[in-house]
py3Dmol code that shows the C-alpha trace and the ligand (Angstrom):
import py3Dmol

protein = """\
ATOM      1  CA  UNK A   1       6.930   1.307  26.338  1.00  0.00           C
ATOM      2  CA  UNK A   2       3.575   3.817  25.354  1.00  0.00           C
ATOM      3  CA  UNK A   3       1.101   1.446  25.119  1.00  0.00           C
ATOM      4  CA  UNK A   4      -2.104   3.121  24.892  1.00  0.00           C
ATOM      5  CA  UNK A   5      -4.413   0.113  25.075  1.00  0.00           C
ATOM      6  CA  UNK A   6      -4.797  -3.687  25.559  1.00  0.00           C
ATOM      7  CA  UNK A   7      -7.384  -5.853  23.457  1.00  0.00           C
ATOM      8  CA  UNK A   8      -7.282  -8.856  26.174  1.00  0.00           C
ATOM      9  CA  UNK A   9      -8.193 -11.444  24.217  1.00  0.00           C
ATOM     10  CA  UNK A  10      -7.661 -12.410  20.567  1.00  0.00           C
ATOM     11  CA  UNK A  11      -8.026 -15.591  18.198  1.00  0.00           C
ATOM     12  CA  UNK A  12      -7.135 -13.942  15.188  1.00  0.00           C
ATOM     13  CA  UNK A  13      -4.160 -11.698  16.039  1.00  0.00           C
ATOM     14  CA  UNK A  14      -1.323 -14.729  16.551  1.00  0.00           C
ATOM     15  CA  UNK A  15      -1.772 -17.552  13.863  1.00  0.00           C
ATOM     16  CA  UNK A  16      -2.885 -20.500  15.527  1.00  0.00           C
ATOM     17  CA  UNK A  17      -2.862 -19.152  19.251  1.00  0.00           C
ATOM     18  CA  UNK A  18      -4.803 -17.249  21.575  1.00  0.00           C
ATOM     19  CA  UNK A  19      -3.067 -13.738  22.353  1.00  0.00           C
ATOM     20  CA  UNK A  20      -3.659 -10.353  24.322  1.00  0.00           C
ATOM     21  CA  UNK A  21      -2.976  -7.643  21.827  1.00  0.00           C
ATOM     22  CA  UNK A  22      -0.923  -4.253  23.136  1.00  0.00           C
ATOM     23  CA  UNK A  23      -1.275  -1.384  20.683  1.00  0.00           C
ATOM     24  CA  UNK A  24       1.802   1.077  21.283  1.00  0.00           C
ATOM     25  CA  UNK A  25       1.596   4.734  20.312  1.00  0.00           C
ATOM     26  CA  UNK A  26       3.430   6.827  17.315  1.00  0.00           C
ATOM     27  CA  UNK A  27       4.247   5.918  14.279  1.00  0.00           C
ATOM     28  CA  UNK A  28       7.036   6.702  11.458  1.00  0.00           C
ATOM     29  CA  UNK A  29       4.619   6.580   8.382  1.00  0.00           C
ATOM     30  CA  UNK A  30       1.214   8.142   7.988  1.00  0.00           C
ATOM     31  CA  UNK A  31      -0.540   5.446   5.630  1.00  0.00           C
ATOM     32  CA  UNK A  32      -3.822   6.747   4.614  1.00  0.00           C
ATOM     33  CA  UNK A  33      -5.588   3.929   5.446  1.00  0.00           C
ATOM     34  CA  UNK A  34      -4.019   3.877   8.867  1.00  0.00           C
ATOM     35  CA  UNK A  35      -6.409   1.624  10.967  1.00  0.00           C
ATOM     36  CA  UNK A  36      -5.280   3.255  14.047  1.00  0.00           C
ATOM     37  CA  UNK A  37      -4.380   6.753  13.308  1.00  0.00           C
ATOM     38  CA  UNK A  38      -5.189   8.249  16.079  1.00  0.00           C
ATOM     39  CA  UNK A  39      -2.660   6.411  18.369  1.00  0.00           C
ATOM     40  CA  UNK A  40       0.199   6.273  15.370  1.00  0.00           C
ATOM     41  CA  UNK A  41       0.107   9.905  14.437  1.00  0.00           C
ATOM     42  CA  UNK A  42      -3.182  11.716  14.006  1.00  0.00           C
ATOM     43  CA  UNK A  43      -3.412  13.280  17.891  1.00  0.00           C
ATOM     44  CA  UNK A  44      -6.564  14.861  17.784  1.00  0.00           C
ATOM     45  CA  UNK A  45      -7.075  14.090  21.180  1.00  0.00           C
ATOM     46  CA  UNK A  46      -3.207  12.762  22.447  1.00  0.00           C
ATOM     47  CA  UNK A  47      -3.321   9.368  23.841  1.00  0.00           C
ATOM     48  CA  UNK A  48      -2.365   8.663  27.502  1.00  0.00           C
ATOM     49  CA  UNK A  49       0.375   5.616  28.296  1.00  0.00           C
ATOM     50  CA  UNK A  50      -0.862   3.048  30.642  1.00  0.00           C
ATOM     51  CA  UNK A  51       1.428   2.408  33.066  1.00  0.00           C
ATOM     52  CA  UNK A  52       3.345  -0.406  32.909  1.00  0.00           C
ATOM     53  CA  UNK A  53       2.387  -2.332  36.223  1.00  0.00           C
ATOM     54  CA  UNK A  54      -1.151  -1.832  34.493  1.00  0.00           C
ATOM     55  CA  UNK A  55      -0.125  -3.759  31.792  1.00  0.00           C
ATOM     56  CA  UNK A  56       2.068  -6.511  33.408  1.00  0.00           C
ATOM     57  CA  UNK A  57      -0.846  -7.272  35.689  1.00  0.00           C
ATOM     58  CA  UNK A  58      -3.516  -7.265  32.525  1.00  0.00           C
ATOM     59  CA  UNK A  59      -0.912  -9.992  31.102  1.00  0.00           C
ATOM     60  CA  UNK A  60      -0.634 -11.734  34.535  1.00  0.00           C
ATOM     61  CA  UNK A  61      -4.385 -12.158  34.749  1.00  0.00           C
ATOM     62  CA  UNK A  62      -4.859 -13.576  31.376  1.00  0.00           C
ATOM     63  CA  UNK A  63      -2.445 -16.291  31.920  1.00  0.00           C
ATOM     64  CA  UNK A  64      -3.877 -19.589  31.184  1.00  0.00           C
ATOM     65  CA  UNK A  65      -5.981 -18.317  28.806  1.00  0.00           C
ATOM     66  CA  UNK A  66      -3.409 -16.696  26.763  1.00  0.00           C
ATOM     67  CA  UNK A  67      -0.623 -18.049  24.564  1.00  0.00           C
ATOM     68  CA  UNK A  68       0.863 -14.944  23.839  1.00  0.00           C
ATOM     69  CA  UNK A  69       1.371 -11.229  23.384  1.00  0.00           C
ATOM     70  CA  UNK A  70       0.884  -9.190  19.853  1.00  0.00           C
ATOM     71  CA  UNK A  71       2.486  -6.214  20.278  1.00  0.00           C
ATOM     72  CA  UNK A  72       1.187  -3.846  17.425  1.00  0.00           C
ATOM     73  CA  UNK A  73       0.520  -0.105  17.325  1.00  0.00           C
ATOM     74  CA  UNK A  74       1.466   2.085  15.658  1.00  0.00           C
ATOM     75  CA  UNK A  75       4.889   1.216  15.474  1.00  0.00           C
ATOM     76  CA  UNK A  76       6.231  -1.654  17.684  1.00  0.00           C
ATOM     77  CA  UNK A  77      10.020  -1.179  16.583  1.00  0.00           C
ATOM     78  CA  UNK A  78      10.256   2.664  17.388  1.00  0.00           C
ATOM     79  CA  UNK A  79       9.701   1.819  21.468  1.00  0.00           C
ATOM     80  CA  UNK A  80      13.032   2.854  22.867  1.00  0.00           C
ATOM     81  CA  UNK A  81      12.707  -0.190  25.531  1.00  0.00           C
ATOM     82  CA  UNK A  82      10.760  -2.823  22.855  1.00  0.00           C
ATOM     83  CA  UNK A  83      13.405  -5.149  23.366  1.00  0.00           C
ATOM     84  CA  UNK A  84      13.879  -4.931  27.189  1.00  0.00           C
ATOM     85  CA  UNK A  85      10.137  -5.235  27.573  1.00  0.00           C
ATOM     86  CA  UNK A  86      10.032  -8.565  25.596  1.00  0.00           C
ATOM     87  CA  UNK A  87      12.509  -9.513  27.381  1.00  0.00           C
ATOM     88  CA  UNK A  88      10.978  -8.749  30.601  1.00  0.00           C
ATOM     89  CA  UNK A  89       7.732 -10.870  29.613  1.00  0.00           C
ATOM     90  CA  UNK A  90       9.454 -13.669  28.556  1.00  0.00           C
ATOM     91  CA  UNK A  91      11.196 -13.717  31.848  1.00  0.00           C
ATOM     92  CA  UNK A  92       8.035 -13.098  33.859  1.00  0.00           C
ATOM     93  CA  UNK A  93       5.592 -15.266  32.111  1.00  0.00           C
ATOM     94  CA  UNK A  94       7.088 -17.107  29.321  1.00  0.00           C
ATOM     95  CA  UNK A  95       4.291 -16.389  26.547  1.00  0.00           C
ATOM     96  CA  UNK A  96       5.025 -16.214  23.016  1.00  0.00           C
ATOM     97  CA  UNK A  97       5.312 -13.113  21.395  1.00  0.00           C
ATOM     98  CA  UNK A  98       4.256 -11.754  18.079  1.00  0.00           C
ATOM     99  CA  UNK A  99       5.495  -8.080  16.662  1.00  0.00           C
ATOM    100  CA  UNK A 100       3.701  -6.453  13.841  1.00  0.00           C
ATOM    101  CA  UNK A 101       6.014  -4.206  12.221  1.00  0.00           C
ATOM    102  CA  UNK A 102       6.011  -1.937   9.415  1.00  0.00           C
ATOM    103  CA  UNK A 103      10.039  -2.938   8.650  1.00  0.00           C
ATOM    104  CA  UNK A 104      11.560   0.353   8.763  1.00  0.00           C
ATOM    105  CA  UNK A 105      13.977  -0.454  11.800  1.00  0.00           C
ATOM    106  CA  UNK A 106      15.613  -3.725  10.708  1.00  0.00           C
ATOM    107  CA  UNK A 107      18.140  -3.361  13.412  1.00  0.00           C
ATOM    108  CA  UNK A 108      15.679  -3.512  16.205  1.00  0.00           C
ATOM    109  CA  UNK A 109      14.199  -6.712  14.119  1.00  0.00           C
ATOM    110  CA  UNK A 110      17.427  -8.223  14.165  1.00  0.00           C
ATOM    111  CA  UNK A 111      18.151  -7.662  18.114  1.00  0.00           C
ATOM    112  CA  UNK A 112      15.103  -8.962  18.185  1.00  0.00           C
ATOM    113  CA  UNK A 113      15.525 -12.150  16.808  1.00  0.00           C
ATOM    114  CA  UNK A 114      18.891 -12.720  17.644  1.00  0.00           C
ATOM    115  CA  UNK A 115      18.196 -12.467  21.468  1.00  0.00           C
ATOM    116  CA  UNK A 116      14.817 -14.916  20.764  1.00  0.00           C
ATOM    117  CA  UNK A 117      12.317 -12.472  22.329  1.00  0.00           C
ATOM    118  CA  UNK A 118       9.830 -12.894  19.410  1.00  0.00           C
ATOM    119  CA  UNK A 119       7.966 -15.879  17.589  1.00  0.00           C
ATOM    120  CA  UNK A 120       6.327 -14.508  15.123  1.00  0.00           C
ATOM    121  CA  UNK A 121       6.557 -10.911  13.095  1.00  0.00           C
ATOM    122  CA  UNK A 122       4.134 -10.265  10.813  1.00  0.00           C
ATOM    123  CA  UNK A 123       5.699  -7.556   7.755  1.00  0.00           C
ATOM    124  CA  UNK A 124       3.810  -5.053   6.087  1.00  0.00           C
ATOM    125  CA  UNK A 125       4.506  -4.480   2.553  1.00  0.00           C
ATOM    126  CA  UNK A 126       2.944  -1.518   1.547  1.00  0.00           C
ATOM    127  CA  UNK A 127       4.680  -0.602  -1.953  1.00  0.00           C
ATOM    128  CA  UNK A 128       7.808  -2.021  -3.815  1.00  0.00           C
ATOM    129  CA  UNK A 129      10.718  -1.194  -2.050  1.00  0.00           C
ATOM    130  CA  UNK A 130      12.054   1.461  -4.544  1.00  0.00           C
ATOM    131  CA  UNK A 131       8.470   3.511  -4.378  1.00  0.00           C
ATOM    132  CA  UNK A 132       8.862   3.137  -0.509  1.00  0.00           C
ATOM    133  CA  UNK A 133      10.367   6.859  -0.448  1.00  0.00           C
ATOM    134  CA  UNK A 134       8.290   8.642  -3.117  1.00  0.00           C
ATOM    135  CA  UNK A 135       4.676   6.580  -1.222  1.00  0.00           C
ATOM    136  CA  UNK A 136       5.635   7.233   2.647  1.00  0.00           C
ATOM    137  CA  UNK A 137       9.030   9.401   2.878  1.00  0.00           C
ATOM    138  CA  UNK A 138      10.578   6.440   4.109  1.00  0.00           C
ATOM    139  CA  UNK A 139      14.076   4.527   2.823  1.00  0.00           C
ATOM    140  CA  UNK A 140      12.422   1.161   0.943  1.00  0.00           C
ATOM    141  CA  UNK A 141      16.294  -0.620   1.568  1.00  0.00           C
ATOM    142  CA  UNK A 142      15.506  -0.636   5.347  1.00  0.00           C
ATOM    143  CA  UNK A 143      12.102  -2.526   3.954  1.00  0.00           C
ATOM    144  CA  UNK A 144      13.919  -5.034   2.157  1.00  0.00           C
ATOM    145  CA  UNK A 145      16.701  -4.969   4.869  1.00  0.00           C
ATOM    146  CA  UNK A 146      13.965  -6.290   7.640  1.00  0.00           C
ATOM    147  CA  UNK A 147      12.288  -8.626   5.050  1.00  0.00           C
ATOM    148  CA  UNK A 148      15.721 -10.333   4.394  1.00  0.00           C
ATOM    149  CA  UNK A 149      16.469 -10.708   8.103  1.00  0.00           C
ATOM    150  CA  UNK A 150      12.778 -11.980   8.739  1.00  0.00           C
ATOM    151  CA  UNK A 151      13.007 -14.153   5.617  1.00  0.00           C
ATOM    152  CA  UNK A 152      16.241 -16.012   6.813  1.00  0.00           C
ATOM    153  CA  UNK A 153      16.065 -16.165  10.780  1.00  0.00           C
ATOM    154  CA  UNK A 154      14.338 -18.897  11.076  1.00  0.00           C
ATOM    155  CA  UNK A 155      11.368 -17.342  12.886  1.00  0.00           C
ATOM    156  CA  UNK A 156       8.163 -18.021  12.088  1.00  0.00           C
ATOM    157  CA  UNK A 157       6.819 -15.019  10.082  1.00  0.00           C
ATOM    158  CA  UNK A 158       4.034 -13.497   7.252  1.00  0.00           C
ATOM    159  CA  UNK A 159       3.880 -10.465   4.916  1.00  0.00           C
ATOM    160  CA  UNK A 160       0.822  -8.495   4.505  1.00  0.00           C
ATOM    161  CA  UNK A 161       0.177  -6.084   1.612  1.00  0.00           C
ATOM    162  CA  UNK A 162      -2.481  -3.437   1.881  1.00  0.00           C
ATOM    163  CA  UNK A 163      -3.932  -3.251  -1.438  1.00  0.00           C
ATOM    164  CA  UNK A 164      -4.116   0.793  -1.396  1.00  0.00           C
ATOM    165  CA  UNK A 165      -4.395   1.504  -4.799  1.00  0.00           C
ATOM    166  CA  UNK A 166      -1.806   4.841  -4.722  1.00  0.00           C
ATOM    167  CA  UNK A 167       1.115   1.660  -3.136  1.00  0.00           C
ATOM    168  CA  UNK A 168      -0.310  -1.307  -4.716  1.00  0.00           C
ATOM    169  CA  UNK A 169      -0.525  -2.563  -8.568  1.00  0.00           C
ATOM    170  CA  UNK A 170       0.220  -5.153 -11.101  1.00  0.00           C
ATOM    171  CA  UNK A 171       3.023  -2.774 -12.011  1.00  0.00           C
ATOM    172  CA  UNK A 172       4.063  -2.436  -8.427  1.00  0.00           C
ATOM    173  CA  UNK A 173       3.833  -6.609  -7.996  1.00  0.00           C
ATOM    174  CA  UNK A 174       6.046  -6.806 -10.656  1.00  0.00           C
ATOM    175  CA  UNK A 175       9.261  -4.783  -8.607  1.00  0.00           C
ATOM    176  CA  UNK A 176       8.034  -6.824  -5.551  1.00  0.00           C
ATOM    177  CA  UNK A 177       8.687 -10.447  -6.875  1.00  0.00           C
ATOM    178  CA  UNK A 178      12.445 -10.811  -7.541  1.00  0.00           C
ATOM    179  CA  UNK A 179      13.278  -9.637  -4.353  1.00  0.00           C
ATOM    180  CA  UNK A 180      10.122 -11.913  -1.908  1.00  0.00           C
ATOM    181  CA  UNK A 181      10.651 -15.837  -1.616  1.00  0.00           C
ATOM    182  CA  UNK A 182       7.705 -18.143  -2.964  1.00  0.00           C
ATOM    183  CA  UNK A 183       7.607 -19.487   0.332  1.00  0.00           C
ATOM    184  CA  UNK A 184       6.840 -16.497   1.763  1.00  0.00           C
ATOM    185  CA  UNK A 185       3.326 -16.470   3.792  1.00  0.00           C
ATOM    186  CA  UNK A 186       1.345 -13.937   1.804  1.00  0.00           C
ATOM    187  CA  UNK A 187      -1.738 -12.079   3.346  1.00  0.00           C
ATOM    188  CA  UNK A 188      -3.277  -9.605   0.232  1.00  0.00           C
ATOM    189  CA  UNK A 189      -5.734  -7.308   2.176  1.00  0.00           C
ATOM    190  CA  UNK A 190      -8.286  -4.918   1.401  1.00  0.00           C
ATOM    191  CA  UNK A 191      -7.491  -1.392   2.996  1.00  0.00           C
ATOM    192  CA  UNK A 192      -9.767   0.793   5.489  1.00  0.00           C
ATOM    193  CA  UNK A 193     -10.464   3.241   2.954  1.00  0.00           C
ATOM    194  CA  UNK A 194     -12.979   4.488   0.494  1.00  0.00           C
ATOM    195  CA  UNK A 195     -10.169   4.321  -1.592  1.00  0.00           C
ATOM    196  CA  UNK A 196      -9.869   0.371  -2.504  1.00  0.00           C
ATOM    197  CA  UNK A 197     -10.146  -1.920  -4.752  1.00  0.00           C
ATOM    198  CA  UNK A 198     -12.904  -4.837  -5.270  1.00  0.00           C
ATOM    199  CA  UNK A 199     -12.565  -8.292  -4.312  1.00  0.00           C
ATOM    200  CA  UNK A 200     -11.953  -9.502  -7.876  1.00  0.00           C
ATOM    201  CA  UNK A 201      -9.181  -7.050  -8.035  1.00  0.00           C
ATOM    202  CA  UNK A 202      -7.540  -8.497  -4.990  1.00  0.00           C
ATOM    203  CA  UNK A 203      -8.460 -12.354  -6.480  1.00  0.00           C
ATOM    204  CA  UNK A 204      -6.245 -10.658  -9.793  1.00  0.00           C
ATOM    205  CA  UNK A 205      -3.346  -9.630  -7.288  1.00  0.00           C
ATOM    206  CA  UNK A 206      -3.291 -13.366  -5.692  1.00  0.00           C
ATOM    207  CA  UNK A 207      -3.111 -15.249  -9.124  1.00  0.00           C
ATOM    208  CA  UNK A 208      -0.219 -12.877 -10.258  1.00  0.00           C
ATOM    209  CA  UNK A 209       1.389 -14.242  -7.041  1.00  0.00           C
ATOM    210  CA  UNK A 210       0.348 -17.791  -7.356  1.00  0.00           C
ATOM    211  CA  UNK A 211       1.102 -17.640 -10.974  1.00  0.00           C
ATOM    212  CA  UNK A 212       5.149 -17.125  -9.926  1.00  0.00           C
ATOM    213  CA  UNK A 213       4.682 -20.419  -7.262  1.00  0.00           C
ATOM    214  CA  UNK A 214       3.376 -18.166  -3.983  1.00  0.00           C
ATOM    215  CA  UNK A 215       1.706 -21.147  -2.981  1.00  0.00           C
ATOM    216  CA  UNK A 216       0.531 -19.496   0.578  1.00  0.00           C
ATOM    217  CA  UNK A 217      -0.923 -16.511  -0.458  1.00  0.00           C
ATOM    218  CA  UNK A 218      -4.205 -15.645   1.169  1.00  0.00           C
ATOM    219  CA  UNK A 219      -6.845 -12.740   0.498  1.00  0.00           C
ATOM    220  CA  UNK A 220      -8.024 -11.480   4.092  1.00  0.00           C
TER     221      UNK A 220
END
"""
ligand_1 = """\
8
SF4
S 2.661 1.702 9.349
Fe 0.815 0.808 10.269
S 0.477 1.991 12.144
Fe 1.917 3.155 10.889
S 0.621 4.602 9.764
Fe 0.906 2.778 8.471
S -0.869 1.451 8.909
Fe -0.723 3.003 10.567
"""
view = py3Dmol.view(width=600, height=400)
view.addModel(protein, "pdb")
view.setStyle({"model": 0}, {"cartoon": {"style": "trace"}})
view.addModel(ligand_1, "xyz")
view.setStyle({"model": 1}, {"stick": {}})
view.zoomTo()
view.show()
């Protein structure tokens, strides 16, 4: 795992629990907004791995004050050894852990859930799946893939949609609904960009969505 830094405590990152937040380096999309470009893909200055006994013992010391990991980045699902490092804190320590992932490996999402070693994913959706190529060079079925697997494991999960206004519209909205679940947990959020849209376009977004029986759709 590249992990290029460790936020050791957070009450926001894991709904509902206290967690110790790994960010791991790279990327496979270069979102303008990126709130962490310069570990995902913009190496000005190239970030340096911790080593791993540097991070097992960060975890080990926060234990009993911690529920759980968030492992976020960059992109979680593009670690070579994601799965065997779950694994190995699950053995080790037990904690809960959350993945934040950007959907484009669903088979590394599915591993993951079918050998338990995560409790939470939280899915960005950052366009409708069939402007996924034109938006970020990326394959939107592998999108909808992950969000399908997500949506019908069993495991507790949310979607968050970066309101950039080049991804996100009422048009865009539109493609997005037949395919999401009105029980999906929806997080609209205002991107880290000069580039965005006001709040009472974002309040807009959430009644489309609550119009078509999203009733857990948040603005953060
Ligand atoms: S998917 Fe996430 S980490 Fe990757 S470039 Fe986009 S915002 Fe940054």
């Amino acid at each position: 795992m590249q992990i290029a830094g460790v936020q050791k405590t957070s009450l926001i990152d894991f709904p509902n629990k206290i967690s110790t937040v790994l960010f791991t380096i790279g990327c496979n999309m270069k979102c303008p907004y990126c709130h962490n470009k310069q570990i995902s893909f913009d190496f000005v200055c190239p970030p340096q791995p911790m080593l791993m006994d540097e991070v097992f013992s960060l975890i080990q010391e926060r234990l009993g004050f911690i529920d759980g990991i968030s492992i976020s980045g960059g992109e979680p699902t593009i670690q070579k050894d994601l799965l065997d490092f779950c694994f190995e804190v699950k053995k080790r320590f037990g904690l809960l852990i959350k993945v934040d992932t950007n959907g484009s490996n669903p088979h590394v999402i599915d591993e993951l859930i079918k050998k338990k070693l995560v409790d939470y994913l939280a899915l960005d959706i950052k366009t409708s799946f069939q402007r996924y190529k034109g938006s970020l060079g990326v394959d939107g079925k592998n999108i909808l893939k992950s969000y399908n697997i997500i949506k019908d494991s069993g495991v507790d999960y949310e979607l968050r949609m970066t309101c950039y206004p080049d991804f996100i519209s009422t048009e865009v909205i539109d493609e997005l609904l037949p395919y999401l679940n009105y029980r999906d947990r929806l997080f609209i959020q205002k991107c880290n960009n000069e580039n965005t849209y006001d709040a009472g376009q974002l309040e807009l977004f959430r009644n489309i969505f609550k119009e078509q029986g999203y009733g857990q759709t948040g603005i953060r």
